[in-house]
C-alpha positions, 0 to 999 in steps of 0.5 A: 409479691407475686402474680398468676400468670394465665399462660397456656403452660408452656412446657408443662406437659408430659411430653415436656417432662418426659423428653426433659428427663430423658435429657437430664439423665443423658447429660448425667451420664455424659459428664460423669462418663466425661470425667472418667474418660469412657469417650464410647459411653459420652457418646452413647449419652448424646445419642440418649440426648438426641433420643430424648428430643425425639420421644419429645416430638413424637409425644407431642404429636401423639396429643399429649403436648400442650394443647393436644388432644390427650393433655389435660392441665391440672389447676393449681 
């Protein structure tokens, strides 16, 4: 059984996805770089990683995280 929660969507805005996304694709390429022992590119990848938290901050601060004023949530 399952129940709707009424949260106010915790992590789901496009600053949220857009800095999570960023990340995946870093911590791809670090692993599969990592794997193939190219050190300059795994570190390239934590440097996307790092970029990614702040494309992530600067979104929020820009409206478009939760609550902000740019964010519109979809009903479900």
């Amino acid at each position: 059984m399952s129940t709707e929660s009424v949260e106010p969507g915790h992590g789901h805005s496009p600053a949220a996805w857009t800095a999570v996304i960023i990340m995946l694709v870093a911590f791809t390429v670090g692993a599969v770089a990592f794997y193939f022992d190219a050190p300059i590119v795994v570190w390239a990848a934590a440097g996307l990683a790092i970029i990614g938290l702040i494309v992530g901050w600067a979104m929020k601060k820009a409206g478009y995280g939760v609550g902000g004023t740019k964010y519109q949530p979809k009903g479900h």
